[in-house]
Every structure is written in structure tokens, then in C-alpha cells.
Biopython code that builds the backbone (N, CA, C, O; Angstrom):
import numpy as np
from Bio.PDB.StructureBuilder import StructureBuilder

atoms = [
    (1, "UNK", "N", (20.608, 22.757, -5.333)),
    (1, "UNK", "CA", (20.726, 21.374, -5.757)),
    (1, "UNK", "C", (19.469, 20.619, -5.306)),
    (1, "UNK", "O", (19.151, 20.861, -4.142)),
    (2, "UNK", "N", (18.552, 19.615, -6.081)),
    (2, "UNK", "CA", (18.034, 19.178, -6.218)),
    (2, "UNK", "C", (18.042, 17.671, -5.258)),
    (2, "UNK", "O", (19.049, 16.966, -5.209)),
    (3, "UNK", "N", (16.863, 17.355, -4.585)),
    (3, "UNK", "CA", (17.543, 16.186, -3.929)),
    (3, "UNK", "C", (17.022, 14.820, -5.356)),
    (3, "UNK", "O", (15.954, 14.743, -5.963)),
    (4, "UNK", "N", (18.027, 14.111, -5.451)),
    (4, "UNK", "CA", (17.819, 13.224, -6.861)),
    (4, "UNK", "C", (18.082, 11.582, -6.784)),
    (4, "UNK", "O", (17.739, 10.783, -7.655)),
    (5, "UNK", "N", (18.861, 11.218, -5.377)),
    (5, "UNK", "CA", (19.091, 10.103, -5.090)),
    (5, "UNK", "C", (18.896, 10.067, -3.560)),
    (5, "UNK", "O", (19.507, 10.978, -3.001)),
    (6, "UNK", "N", (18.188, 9.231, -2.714)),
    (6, "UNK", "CA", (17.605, 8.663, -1.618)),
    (6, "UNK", "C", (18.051, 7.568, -1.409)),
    (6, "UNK", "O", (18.215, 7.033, -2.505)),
    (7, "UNK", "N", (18.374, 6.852, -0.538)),
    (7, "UNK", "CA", (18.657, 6.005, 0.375)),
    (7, "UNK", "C", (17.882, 5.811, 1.434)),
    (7, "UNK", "O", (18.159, 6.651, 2.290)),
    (8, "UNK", "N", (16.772, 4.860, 1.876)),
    (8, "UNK", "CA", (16.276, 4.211, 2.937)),
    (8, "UNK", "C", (16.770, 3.048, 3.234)),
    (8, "UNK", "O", (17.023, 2.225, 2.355)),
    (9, "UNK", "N", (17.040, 2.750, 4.929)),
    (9, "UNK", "CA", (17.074, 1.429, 5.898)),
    (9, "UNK", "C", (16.400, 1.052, 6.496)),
    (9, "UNK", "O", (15.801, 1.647, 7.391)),
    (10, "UNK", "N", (16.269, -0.384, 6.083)),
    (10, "UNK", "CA", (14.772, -0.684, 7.162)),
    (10, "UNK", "C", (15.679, -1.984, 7.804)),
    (10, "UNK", "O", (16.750, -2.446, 7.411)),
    (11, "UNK", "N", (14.912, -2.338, 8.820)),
    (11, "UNK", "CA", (15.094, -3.987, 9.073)),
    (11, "UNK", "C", (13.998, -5.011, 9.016)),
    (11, "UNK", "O", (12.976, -4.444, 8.628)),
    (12, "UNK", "N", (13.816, -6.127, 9.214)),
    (12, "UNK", "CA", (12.846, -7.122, 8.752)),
    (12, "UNK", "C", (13.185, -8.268, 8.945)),
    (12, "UNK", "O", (14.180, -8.420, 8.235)),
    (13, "UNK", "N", (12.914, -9.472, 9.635)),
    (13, "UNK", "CA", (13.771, -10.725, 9.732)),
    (13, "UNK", "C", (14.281, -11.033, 8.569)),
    (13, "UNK", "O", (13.909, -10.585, 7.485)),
    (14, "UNK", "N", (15.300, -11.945, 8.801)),
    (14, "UNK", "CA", (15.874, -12.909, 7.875)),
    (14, "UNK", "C", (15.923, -12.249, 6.128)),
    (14, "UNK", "O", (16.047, -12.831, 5.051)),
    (15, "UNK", "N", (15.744, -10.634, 6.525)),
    (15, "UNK", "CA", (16.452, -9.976, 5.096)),
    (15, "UNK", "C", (18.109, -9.929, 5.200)),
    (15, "UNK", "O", (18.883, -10.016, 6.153)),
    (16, "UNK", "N", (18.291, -9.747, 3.749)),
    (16, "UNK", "CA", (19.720, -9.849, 3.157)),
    (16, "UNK", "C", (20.010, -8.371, 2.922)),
    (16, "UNK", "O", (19.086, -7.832, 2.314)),
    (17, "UNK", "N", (21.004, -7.571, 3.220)),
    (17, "UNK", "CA", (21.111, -6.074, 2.871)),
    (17, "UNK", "C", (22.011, -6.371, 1.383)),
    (17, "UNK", "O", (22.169, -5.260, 0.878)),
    (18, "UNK", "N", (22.585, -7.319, 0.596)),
    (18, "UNK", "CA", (22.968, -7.837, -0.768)),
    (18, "UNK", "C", (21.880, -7.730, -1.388)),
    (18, "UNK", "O", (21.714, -6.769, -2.139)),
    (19, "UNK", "N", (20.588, -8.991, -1.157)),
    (19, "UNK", "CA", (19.923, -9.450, -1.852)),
    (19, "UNK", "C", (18.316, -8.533, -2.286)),
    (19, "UNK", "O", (17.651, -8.425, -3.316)),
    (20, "UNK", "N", (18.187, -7.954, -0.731)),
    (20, "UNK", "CA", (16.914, -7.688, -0.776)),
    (20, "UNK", "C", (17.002, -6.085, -0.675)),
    (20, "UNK", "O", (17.188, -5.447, 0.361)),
    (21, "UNK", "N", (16.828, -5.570, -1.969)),
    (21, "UNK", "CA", (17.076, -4.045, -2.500)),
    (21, "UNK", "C", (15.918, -3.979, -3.239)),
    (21, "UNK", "O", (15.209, -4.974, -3.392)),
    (22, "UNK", "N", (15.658, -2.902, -3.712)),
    (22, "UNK", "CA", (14.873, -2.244, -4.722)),
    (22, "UNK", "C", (15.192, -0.833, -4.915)),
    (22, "UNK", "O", (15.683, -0.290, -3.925)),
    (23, "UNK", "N", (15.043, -0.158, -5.883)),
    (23, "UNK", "CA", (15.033, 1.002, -6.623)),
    (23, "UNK", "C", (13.872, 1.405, -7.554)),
    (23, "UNK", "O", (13.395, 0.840, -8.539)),
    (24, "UNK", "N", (13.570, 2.558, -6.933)),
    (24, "UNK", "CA", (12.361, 3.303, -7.440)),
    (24, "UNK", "C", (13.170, 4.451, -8.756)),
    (24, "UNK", "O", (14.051, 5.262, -8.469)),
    (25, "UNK", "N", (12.808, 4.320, -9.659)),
    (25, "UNK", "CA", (13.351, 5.438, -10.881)),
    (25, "UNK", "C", (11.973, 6.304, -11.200)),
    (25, "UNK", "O", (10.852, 5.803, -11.284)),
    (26, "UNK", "N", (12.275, 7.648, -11.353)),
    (26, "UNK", "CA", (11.400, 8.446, -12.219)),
    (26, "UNK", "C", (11.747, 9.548, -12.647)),
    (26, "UNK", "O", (11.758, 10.370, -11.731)),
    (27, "UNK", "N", (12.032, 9.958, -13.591)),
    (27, "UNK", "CA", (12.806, 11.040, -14.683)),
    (27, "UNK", "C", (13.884, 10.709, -13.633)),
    (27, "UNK", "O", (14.130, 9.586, -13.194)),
    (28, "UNK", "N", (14.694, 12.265, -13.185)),
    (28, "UNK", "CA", (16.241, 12.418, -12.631)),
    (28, "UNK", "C", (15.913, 11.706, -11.033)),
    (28, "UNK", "O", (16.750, 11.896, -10.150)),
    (29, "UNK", "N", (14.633, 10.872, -10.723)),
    (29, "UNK", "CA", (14.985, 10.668, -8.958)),
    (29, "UNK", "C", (15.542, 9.538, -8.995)),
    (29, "UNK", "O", (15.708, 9.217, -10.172)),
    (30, "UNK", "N", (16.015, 8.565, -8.096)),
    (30, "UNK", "CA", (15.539, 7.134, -7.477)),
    (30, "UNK", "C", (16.254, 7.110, -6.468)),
    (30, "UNK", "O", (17.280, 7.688, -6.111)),
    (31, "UNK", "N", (15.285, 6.036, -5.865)),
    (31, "UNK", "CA", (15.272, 5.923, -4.540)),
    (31, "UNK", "C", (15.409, 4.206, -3.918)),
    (31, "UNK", "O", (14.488, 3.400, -4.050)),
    (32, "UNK", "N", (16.568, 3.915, -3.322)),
    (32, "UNK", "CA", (16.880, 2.702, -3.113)),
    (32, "UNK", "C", (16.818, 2.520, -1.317)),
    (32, "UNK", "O", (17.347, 3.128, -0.387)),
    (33, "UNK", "N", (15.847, 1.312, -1.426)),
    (33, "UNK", "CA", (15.843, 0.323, -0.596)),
    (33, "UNK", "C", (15.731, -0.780, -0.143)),
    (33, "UNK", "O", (14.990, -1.681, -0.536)),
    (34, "UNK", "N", (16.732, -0.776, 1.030)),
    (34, "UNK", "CA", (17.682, -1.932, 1.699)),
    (34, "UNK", "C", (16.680, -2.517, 2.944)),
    (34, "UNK", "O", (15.967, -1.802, 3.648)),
    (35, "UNK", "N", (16.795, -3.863, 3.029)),
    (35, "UNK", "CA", (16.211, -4.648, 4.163)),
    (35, "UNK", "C", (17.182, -5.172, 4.854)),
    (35, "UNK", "O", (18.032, -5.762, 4.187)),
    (36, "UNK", "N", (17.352, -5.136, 6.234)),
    (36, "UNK", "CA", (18.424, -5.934, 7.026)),
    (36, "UNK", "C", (17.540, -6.947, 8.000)),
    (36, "UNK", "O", (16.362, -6.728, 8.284)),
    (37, "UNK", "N", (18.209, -7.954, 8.410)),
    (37, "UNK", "CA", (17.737, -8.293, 9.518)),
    (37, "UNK", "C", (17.800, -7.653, 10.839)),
    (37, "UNK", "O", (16.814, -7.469, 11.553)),
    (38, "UNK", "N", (19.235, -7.259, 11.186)),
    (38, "UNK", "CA", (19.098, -6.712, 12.407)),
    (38, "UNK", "C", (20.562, -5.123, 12.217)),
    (38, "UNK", "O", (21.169, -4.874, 11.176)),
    (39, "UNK", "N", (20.652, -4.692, 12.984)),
    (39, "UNK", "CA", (21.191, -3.044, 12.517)),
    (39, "UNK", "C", (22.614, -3.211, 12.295)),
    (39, "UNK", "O", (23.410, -2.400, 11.822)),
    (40, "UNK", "N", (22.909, -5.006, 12.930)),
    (40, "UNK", "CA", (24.743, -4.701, 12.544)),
    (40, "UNK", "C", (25.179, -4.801, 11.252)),
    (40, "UNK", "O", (24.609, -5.653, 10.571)),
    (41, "UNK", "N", (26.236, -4.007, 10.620)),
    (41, "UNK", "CA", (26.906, -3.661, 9.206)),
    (41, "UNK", "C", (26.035, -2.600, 9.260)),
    (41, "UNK", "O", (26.796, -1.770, 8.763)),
    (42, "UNK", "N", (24.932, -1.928, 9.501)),
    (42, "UNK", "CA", (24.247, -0.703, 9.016)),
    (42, "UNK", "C", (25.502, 0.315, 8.335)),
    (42, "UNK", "O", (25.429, 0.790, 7.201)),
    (43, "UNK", "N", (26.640, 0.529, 9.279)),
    (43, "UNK", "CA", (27.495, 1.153, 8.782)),
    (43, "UNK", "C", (28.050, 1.195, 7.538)),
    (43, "UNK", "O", (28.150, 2.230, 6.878)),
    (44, "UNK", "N", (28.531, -0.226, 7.077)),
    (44, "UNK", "CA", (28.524, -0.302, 6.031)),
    (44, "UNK", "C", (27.978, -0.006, 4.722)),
    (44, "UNK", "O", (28.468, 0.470, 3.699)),
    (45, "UNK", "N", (26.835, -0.419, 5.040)),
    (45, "UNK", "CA", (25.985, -0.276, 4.010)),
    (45, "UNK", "C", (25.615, 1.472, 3.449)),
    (45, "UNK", "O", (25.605, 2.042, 2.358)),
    (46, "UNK", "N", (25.356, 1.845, 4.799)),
    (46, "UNK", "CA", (25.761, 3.761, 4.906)),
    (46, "UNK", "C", (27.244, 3.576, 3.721)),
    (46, "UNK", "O", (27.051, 3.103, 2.600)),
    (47, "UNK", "N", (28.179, 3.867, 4.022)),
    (47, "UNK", "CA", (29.056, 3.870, 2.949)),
    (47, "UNK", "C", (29.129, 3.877, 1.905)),
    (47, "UNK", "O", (29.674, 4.666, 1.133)),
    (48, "UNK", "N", (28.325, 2.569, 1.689)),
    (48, "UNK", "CA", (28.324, 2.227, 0.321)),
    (48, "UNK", "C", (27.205, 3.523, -0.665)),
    (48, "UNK", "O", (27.173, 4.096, -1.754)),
    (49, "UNK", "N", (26.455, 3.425, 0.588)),
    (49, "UNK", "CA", (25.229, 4.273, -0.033)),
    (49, "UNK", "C", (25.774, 5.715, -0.576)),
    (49, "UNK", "O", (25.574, 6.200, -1.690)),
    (50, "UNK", "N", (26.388, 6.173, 0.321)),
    (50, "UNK", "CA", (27.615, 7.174, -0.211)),
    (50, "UNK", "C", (28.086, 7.094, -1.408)),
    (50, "UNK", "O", (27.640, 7.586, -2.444)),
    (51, "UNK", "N", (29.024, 6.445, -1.231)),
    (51, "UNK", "CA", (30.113, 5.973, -2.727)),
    (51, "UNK", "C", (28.586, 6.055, -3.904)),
    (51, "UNK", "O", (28.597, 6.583, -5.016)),
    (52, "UNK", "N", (27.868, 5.645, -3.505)),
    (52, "UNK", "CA", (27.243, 5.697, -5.003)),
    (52, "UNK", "C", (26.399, 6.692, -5.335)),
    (52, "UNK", "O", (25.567, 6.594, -6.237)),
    (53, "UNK", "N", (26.599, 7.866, -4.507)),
    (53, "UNK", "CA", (26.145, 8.904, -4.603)),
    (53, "UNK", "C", (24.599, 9.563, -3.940)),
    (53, "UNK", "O", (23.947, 10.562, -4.244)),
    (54, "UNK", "N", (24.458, 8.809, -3.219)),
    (54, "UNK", "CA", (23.145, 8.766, -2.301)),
    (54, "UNK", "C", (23.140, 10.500, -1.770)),
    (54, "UNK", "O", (24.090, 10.827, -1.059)),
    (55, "UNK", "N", (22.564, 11.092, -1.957)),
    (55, "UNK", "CA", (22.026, 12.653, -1.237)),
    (55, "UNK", "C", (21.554, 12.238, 0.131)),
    (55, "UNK", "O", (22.133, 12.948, 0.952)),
    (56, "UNK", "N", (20.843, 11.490, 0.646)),
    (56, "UNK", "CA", (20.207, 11.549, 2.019)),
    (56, "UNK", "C", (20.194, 10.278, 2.189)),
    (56, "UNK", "O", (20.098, 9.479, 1.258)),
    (57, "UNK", "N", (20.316, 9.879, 3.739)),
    (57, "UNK", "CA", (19.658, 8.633, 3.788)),
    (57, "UNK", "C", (18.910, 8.230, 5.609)),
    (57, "UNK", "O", (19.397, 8.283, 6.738)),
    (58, "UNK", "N", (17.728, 7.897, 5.139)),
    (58, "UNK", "CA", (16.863, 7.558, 6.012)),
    (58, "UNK", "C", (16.997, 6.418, 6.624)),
    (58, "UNK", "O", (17.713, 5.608, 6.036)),
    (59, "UNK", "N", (16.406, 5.992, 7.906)),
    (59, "UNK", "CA", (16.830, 4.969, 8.696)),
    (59, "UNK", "C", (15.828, 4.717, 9.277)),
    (59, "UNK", "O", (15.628, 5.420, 10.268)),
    (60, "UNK", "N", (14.791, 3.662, 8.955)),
    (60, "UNK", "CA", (13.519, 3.140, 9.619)),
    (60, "UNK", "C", (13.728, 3.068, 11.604)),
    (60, "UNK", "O", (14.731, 2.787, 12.260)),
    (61, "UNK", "N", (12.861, 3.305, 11.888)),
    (61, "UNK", "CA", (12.178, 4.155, 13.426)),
    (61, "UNK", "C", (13.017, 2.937, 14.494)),
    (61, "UNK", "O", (13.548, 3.346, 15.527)),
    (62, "UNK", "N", (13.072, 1.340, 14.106)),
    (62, "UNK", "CA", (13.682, 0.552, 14.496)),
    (62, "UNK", "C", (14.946, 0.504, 14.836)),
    (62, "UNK", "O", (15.307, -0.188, 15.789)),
    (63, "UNK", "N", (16.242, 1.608, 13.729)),
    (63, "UNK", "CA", (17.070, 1.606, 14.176)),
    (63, "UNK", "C", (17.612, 2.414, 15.969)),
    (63, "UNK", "O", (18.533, 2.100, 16.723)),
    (64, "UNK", "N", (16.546, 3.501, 16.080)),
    (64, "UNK", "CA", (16.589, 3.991, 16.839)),
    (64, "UNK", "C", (17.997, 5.330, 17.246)),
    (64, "UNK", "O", (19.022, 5.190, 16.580)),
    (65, "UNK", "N", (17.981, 6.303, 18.096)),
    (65, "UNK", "CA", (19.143, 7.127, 17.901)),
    (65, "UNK", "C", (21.031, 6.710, 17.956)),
    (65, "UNK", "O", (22.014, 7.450, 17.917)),
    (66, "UNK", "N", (20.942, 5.707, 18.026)),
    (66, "UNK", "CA", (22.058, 5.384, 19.029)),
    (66, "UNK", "C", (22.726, 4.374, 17.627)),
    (66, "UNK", "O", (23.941, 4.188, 17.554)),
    (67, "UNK", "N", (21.818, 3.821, 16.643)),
    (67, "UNK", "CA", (22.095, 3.810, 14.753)),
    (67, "UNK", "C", (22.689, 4.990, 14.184)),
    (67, "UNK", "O", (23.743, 5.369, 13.673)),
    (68, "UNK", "N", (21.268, 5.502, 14.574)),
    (68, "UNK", "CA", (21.068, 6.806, 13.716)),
    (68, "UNK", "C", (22.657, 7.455, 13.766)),
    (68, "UNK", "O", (23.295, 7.842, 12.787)),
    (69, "UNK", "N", (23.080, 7.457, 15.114)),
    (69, "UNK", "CA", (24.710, 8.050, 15.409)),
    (69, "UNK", "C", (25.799, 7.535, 14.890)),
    (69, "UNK", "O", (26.764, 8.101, 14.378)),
    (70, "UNK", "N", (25.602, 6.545, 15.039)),
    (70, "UNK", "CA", (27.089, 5.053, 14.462)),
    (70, "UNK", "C", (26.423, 5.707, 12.707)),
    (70, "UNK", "O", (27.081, 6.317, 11.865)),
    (71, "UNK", "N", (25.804, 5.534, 12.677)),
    (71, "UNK", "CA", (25.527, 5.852, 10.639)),
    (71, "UNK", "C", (26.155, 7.055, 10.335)),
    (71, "UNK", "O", (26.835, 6.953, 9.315)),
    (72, "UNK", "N", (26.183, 8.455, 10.984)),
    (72, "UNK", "CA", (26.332, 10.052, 11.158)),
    (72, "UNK", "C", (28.093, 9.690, 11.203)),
    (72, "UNK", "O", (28.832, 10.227, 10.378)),
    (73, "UNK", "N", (28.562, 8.867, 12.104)),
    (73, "UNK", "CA", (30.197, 9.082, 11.755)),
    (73, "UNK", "C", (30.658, 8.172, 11.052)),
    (73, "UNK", "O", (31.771, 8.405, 10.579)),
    (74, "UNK", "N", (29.852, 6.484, 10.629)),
    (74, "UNK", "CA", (30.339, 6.221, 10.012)),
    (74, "UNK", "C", (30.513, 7.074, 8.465)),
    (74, "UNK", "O", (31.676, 7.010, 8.067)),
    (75, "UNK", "N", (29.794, 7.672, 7.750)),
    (75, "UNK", "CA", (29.863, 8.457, 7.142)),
    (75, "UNK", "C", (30.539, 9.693, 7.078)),
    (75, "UNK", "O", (30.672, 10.479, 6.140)),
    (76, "UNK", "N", (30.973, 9.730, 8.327)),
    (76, "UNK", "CA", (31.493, 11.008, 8.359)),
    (76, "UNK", "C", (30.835, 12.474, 8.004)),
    (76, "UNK", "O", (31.319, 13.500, 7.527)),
    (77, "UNK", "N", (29.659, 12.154, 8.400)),
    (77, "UNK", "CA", (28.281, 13.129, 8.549)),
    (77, "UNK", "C", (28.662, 13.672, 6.808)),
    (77, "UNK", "O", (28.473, 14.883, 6.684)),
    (78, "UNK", "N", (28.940, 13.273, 6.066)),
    (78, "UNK", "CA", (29.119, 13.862, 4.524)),
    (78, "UNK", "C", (27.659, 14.162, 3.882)),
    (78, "UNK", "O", (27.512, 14.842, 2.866)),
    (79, "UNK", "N", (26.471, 13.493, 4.699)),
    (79, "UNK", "CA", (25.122, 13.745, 3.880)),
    (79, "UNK", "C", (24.526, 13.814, 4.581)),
    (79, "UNK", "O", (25.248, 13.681, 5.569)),
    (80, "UNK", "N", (23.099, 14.012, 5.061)),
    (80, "UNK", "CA", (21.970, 14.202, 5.809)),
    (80, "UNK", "C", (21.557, 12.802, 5.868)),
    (80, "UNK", "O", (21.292, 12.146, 4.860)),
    (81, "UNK", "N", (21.503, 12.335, 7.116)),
    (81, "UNK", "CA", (21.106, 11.409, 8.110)),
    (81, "UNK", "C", (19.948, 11.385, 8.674)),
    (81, "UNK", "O", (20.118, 11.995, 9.730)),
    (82, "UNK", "N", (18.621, 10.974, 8.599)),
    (82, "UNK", "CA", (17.791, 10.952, 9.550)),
    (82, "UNK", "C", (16.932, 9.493, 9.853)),
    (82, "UNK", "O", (17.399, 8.510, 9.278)),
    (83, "UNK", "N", (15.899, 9.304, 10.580)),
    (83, "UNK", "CA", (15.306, 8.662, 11.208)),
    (83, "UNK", "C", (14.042, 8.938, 11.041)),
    (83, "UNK", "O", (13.589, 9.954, 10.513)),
    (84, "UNK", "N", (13.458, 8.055, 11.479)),
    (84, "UNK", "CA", (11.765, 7.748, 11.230)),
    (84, "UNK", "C", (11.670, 8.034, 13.151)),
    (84, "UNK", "O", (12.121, 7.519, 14.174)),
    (85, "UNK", "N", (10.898, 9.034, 12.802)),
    (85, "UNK", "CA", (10.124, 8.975, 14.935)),
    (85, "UNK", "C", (8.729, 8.655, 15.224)),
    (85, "UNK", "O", (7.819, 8.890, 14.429)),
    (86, "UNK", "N", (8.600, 8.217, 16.155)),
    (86, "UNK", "CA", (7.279, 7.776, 16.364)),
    (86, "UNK", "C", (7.138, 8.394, 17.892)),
    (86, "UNK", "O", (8.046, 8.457, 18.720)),
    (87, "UNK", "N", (5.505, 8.920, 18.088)),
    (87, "UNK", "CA", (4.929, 10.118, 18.960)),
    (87, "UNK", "C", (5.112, 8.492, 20.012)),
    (87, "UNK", "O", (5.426, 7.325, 19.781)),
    (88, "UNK", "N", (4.671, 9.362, 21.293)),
    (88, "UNK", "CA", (4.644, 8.939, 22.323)),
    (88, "UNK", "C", (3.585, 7.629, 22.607)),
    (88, "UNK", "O", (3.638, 6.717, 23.432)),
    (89, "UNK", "N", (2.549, 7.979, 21.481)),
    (89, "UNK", "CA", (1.174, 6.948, 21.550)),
    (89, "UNK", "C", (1.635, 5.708, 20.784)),
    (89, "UNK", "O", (0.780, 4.847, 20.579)),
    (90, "UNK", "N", (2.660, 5.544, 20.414)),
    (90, "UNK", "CA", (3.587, 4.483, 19.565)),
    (90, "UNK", "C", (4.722, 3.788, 20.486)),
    (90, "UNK", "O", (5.145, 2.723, 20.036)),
    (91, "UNK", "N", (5.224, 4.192, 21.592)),
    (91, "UNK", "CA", (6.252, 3.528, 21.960)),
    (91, "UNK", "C", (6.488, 2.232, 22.306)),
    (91, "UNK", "O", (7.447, 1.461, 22.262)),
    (92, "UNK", "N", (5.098, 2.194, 22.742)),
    (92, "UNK", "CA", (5.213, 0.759, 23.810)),
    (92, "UNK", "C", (4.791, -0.013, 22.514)),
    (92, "UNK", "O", (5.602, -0.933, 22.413)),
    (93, "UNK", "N", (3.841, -0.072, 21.404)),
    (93, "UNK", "CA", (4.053, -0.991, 20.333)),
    (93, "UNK", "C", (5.095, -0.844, 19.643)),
    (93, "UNK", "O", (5.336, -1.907, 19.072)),
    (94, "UNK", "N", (6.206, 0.323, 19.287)),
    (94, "UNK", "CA", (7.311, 0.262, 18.745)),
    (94, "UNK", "C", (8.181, -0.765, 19.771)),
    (94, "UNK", "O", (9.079, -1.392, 19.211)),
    (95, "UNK", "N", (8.019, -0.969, 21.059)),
    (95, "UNK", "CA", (9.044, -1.809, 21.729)),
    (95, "UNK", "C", (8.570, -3.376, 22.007)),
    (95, "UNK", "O", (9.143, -4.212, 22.706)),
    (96, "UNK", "N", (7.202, -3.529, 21.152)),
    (96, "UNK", "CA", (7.224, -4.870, 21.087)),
    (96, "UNK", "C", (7.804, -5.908, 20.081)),
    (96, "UNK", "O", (8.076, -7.109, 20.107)),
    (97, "UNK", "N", (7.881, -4.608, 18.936)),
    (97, "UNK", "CA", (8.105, -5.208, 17.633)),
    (97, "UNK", "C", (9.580, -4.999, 17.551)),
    (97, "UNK", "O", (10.204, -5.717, 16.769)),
    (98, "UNK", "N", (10.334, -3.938, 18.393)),
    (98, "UNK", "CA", (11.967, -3.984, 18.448)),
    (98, "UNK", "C", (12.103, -4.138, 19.455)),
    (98, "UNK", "O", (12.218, -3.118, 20.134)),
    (99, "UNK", "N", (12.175, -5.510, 20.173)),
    (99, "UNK", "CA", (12.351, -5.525, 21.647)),
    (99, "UNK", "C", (14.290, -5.413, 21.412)),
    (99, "UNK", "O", (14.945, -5.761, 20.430)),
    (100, "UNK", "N", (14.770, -4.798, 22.725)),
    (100, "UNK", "CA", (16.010, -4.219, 23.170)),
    (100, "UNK", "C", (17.443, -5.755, 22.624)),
    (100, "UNK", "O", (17.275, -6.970, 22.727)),
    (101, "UNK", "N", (18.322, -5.230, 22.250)),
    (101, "UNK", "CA", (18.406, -6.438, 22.083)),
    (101, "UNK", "C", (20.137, -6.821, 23.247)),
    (101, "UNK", "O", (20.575, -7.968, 23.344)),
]
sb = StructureBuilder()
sb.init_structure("model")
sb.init_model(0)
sb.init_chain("A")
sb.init_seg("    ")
for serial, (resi, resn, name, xyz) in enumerate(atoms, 1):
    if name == "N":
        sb.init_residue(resn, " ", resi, " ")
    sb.init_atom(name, np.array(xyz, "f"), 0.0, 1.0, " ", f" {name:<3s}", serial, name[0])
structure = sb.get_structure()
């Protein structure tokens, strides 16, 4: 099986996970993505991404593992789950821009 539908999560201030979508189409792919402000409902939105038939879905480096997990059962691990990582020479600017919350 072919991977044919994608799902990415990002976050971003004062995005809408309703409003602020896009979808990439080309022959049998596309690939939809979601902007949140901050990681709560992520679950949800996982779900939904499901129900509509999503093959994989990715989770920008911001959500961090401890998303990445709450996404894996909210789903009920039914699809491949992963994350964006960033090397060691990235952390301390990854933790300025997601400070702890």
C-alpha cells in the first residue's frame, strides 16, 4: 500500500486548527496541514485526521514526546505517528521558541 494521504501538525500563535488548513493535491497524494496555537485539542484533531482517512501523521518538533504520546493513544496507535527531531546543536534555540509551558 501506497502512502496517499498525510497529515502534518504544527503550532504557531494565534492559529485556528478550523480555520487555518491547507491541502496539497497531486495525482492520488495530498497532504493536509493544520496550524494550532498551542498543543491542547491536538488529540482531537489526530482523530479527525483519522476518520478521514489520513495514512500517517506528523507532528512539528514543538509538540515534543510527551504530544507525540497523548496523539499515539489518542488514536489508538491505528496509524504511524511521528515527530520532527532536532540534533543536539538545536535545543537550546528549540527551547526559546517553545519555552516549557
Amino acid at each position: 500500500m501506497a502512502l496517499n494521504k498525510f497529515g502534518f501538525i504544527f503550532t504557531g500563535e494565534g492559529l485556528d486548527p478550523c480555520s487555518d488548513r491547507a491541502v496539497i493535491e497531486k495525482g492520488q497524494f495530498s497532504a493536509i496541514i493544520i496550524g494550532m496555537s498551542n498543543p491542547d485539542g491536538v488529540e482531537k484533531i489526530a482523530q479527525e485526521l483519522v476518520q478521514d482517512g489520513v495514512q500517517l501523521i506528523e507532528l512539528c518538533g514543538g509538540f515534543g514526546p510527551l504530544w507525540t504520546s497523548r496523539v499515539i493513544n489518542a488514536i489508538k496507535n491505528q496509524i504511524p505517528v511521528g515527530s520532527v527531531g532536532y540534533g543536539p546543536e538545536s535545543i537550546n534555540m528549540m527551547a526559546e521558541l517553545f519555552p516549557a509551558t
